[in-house]
C-alpha positions as CSV (number, residue, x, y, z in Angstrom):
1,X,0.0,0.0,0.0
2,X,1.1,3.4,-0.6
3,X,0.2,6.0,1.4
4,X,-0.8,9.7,-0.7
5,X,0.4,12.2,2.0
6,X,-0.3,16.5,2.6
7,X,2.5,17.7,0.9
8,X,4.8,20.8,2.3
9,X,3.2,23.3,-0.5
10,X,5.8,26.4,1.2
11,X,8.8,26.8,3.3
12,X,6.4,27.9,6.2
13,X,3.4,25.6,5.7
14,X,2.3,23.4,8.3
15,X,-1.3,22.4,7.9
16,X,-3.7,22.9,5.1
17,X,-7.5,22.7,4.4
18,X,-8.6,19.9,2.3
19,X,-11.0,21.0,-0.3
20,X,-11.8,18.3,-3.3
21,X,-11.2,15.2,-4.7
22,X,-10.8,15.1,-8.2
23,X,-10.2,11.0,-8.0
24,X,-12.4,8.5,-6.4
25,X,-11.7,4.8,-5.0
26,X,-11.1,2.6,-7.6
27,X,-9.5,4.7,-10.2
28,X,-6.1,4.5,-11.7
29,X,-3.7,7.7,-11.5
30,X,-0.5,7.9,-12.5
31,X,2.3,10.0,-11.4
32,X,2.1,13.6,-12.2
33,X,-2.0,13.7,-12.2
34,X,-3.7,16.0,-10.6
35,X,-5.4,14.2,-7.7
36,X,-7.0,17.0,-5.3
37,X,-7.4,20.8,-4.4
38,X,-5.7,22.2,-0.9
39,X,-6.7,25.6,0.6
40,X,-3.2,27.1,2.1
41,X,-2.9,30.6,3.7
42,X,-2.0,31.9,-0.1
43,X,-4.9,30.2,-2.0
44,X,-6.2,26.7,-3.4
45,X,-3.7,24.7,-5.0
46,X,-4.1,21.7,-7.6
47,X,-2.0,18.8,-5.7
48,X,-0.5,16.4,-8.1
49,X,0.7,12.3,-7.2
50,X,3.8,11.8,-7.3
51,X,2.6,7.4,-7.5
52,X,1.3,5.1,-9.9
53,X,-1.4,3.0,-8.7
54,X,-5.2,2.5,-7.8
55,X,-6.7,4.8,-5.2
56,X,-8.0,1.9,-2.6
57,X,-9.0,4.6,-0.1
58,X,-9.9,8.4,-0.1
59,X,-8.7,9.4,4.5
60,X,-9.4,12.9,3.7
61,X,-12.7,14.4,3.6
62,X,-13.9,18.2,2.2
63,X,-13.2,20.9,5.1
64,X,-10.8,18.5,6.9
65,X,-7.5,21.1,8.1
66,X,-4.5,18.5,8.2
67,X,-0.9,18.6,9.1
68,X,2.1,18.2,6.3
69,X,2.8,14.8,6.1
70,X,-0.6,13.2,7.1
71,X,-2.3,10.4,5.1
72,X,-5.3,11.6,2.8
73,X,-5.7,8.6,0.6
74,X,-4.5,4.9,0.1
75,X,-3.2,3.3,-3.2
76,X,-2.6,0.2,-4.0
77,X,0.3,-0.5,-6.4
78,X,-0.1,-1.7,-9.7
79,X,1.1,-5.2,-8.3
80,X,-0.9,-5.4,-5.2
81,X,-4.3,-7.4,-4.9
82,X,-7.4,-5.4,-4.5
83,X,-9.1,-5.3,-0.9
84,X,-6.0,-4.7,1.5
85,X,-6.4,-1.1,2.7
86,X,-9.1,-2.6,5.2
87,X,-7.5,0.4,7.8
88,X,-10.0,2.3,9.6
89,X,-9.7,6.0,8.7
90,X,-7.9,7.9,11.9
91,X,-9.8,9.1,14.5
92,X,-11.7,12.1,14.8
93,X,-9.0,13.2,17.2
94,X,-6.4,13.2,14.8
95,X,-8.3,15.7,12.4
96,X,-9.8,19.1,12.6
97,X,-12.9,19.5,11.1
98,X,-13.7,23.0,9.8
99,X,-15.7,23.9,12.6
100,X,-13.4,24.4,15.1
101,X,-10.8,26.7,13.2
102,X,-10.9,30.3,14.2
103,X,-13.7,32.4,13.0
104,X,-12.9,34.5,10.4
105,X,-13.7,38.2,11.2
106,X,-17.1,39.2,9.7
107,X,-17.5,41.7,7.8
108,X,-19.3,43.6,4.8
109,X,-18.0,41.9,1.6
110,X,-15.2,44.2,0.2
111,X,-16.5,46.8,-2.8
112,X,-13.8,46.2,-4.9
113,X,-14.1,43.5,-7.3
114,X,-10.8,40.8,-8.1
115,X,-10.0,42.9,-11.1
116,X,-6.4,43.3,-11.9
117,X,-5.0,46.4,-14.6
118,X,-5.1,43.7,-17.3
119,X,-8.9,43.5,-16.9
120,X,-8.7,39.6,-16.5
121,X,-9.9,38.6,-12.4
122,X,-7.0,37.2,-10.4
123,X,-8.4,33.8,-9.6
124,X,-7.1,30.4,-8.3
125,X,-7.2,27.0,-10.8
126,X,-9.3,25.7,-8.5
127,X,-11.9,28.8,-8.3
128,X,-11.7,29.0,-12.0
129,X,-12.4,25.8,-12.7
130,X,-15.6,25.7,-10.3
131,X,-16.9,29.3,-12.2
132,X,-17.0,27.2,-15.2
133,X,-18.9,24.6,-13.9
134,X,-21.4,26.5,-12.4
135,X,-21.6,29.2,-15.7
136,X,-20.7,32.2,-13.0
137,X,-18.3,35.2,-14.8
138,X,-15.2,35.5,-12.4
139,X,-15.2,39.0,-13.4
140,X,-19.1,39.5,-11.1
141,X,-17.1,38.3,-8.4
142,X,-15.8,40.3,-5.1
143,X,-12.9,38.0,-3.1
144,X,-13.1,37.7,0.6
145,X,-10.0,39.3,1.3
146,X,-9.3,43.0,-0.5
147,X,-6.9,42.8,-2.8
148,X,-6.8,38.7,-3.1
149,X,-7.5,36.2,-5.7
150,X,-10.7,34.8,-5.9
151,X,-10.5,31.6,-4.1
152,X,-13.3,28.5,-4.3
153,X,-14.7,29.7,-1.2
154,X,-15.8,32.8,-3.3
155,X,-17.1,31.2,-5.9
156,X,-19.1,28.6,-3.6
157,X,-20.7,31.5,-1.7
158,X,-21.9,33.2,-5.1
């Protein structure tokens, strides 16, 4: 079994929100695909595998805030028999569900839209991506934090 781990996305990274799976048990990914999105303090960010195999077992769920190196899926090698990640998934102890982070300060929306000089909205992959799936215009968009991209948070909300 292989275990798919949070990756260190920055020098000063230690934990990051899980957002999406882009894979689900029972598919085959191969190194270099694009498996899942992880909210860090700069934005969302598309995480790549860096194994070949079958995903046996997603650990990490949507909202989940986990630590660098901790286990969000289960592969099984190309090689292995099917069936052998019969693990439990860790206990509730061991994550942090959404919930009991820090409340973000509330407060009116900004008035400035996520409009750079170029006239295109700074955006992340992952925001951009969801925008097009739901047919909403980046550009009719205002980000939570002045002056940010527009993260998938933004474009949920809308």
């Amino acid at each position: 079994m292989i275990e798919f781990t949070m990756p260190s996305l920055g020098a000063d990274m230690e934990s990051g929100t899980f957002v999406e799976w882009l894979v689900k048990p029972g598919d085959a990914v191969r190194r270099g695909q694009v498996v899942c999105v992880i909210e860090t303090q700069k934005g969302a960010v598309e995480v790549e595998i860096w194994d070949e195999g079958v995903v046996e077992r997603l650990v990490a769920r949507p909202g989940d805030e986990l630590p660098v190196g901790a286990v969000m899926a289960v592969l099984r090698g190309a090689a292995e028999p099917a069936g052998r990640a019969d693990k439990p998934s860790p206990p509730a102890a061991e994550r942090t569900p959404r919930a009991s982070r820090p409340a973000k300060p509330q407060g009116g929306p900004p008035t400035t839209p996520a409009m750079p000089a170029a006239g295109r909205p700074r955006i992340s992959p992952a925001a951009r991506r969801r925008a097009v799936e739901l047919g909403i215009d980046p550009a009719t968009l205002v980000p939570s934090q002045p002056g940010a991209p527009l993260q998938l948070a933004d474009v949920e909300r809308a």
